[in-house]
C-alpha positions as CSV (number, residue, x, y, z in Angstrom):
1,X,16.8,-1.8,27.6
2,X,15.2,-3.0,30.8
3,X,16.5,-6.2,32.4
4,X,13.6,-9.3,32.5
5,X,14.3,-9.1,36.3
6,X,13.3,-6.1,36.8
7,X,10.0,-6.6,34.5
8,X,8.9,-9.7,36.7
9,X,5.1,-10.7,37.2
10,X,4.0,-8.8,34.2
11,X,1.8,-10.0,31.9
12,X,3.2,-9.7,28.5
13,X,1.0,-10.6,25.3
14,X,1.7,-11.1,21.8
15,X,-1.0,-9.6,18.7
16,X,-3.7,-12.4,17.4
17,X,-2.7,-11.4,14.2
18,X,1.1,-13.1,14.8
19,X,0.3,-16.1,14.0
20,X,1.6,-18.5,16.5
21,X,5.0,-17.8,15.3
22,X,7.7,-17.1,17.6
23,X,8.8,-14.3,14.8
24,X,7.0,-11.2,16.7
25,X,7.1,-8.7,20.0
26,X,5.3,-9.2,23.0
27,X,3.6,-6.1,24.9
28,X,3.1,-6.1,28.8
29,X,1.8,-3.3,29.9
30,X,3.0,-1.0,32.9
31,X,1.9,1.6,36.0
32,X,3.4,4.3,33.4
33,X,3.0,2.5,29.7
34,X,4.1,-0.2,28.4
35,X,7.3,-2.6,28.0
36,X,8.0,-4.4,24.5
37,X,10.7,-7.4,24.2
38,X,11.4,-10.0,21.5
39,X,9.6,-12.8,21.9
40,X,12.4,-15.1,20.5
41,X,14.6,-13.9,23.2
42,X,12.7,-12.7,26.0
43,X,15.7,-13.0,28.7
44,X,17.2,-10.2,26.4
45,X,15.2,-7.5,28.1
46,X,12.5,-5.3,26.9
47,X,12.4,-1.6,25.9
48,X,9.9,0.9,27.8
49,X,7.6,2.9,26.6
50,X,6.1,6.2,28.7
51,X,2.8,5.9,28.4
52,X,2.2,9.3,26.1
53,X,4.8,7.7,23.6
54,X,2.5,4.5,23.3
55,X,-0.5,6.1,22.7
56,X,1.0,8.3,19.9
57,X,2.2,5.2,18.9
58,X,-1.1,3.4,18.9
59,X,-2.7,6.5,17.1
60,X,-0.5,6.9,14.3
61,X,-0.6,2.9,13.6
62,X,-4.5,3.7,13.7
63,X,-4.4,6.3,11.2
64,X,-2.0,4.4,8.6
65,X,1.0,7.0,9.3
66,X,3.3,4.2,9.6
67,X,1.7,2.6,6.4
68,X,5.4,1.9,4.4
69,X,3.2,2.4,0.9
Protein backbone atom coordinates (compact mmCIF):
# COMPACT_ATOMS: atom_id res chain seq x y z
CA UNK A 1 0.00 0.00 0.00
CA UNK A 2 0.96 3.56 -0.94
CA UNK A 3 0.42 6.35 1.56
CA UNK A 4 -2.44 9.14 0.34
CA UNK A 5 0.53 11.62 0.81
CA UNK A 6 2.53 10.36 -1.39
CA UNK A 7 -0.48 10.02 -4.12
CA UNK A 8 -1.23 13.83 -3.79
CA UNK A 9 -2.80 15.86 -6.82
CA UNK A 10 -3.99 12.89 -8.61
CA UNK A 11 -7.10 12.59 -10.00
CA UNK A 12 -8.79 9.59 -8.86
CA UNK A 13 -12.27 8.49 -10.38
CA UNK A 14 -14.81 6.05 -9.58
CA UNK A 15 -16.86 3.66 -12.53
CA UNK A 16 -20.40 5.20 -13.79
CA UNK A 17 -21.62 2.04 -13.31
CA UNK A 18 -21.13 2.42 -9.12
CA UNK A 19 -23.89 3.95 -8.51
CA UNK A 20 -23.26 6.90 -6.35
CA UNK A 21 -22.63 4.65 -3.62
CA UNK A 22 -19.69 5.05 -1.47
CA UNK A 23 -19.52 0.94 -1.70
CA UNK A 24 -16.66 0.90 -4.62
CA UNK A 25 -12.82 1.66 -5.68
CA UNK A 26 -11.57 4.65 -7.10
CA UNK A 27 -8.85 4.59 -9.95
CA UNK A 28 -6.26 7.55 -10.46
CA UNK A 29 -4.13 7.01 -12.92
CA UNK A 30 -0.12 7.32 -12.84
CA UNK A 31 3.30 8.24 -14.93
CA UNK A 32 3.76 4.19 -14.73
CA UNK A 33 -0.13 2.85 -14.30
CA UNK A 34 -2.44 3.26 -12.09
CA UNK A 35 -3.22 3.61 -8.19
CA UNK A 36 -6.63 1.92 -6.76
CA UNK A 37 -7.94 2.84 -3.04
CA UNK A 38 -11.21 2.37 -1.26
CA UNK A 39 -13.30 4.92 -1.63
CA UNK A 40 -14.93 4.55 1.89
CA UNK A 41 -11.55 5.07 3.30
CA UNK A 42 -9.43 6.82 1.05
CA UNK A 43 -6.86 8.16 3.88
CA UNK A 44 -6.17 4.29 4.08
CA UNK A 45 -3.80 4.44 1.07
CA UNK A 46 -4.08 2.91 -2.33
CA UNK A 47 -2.42 -0.10 -4.04
CA UNK A 48 -0.29 0.46 -7.30
CA UNK A 49 -0.55 -1.04 -10.24
CA UNK A 50 2.56 -1.14 -13.07
CA UNK A 51 1.11 -0.17 -15.95
CA UNK A 52 1.53 -3.87 -17.94
CA UNK A 53 -0.40 -5.41 -14.81
CA UNK A 54 -3.36 -2.92 -15.55
CA UNK A 55 -3.68 -3.49 -18.90
CA UNK A 56 -3.79 -7.27 -18.49
CA UNK A 57 -6.08 -6.44 -16.07
CA UNK A 58 -8.29 -4.40 -18.26
CA UNK A 59 -8.07 -7.11 -21.01
CA UNK A 60 -9.03 -10.02 -19.20
CA UNK A 61 -12.15 -8.01 -17.52
CA UNK A 62 -12.82 -7.35 -21.41
CA UNK A 63 -12.82 -10.77 -22.36
CA UNK A 64 -15.06 -12.17 -19.36
CA UNK A 65 -11.97 -14.12 -17.82
CA UNK A 66 -12.89 -12.81 -14.54
CA UNK A 67 -16.65 -13.67 -15.21
CA UNK A 68 -17.25 -15.79 -11.62
CA UNK A 69 -20.04 -17.92 -13.70
Amino acid sequence: MVAEADLSGLQWRKSTYSGGGNDCVEVAFTVDGAAVRDSKNPAAGALRIPAAHWDALLAAARTGELDPH
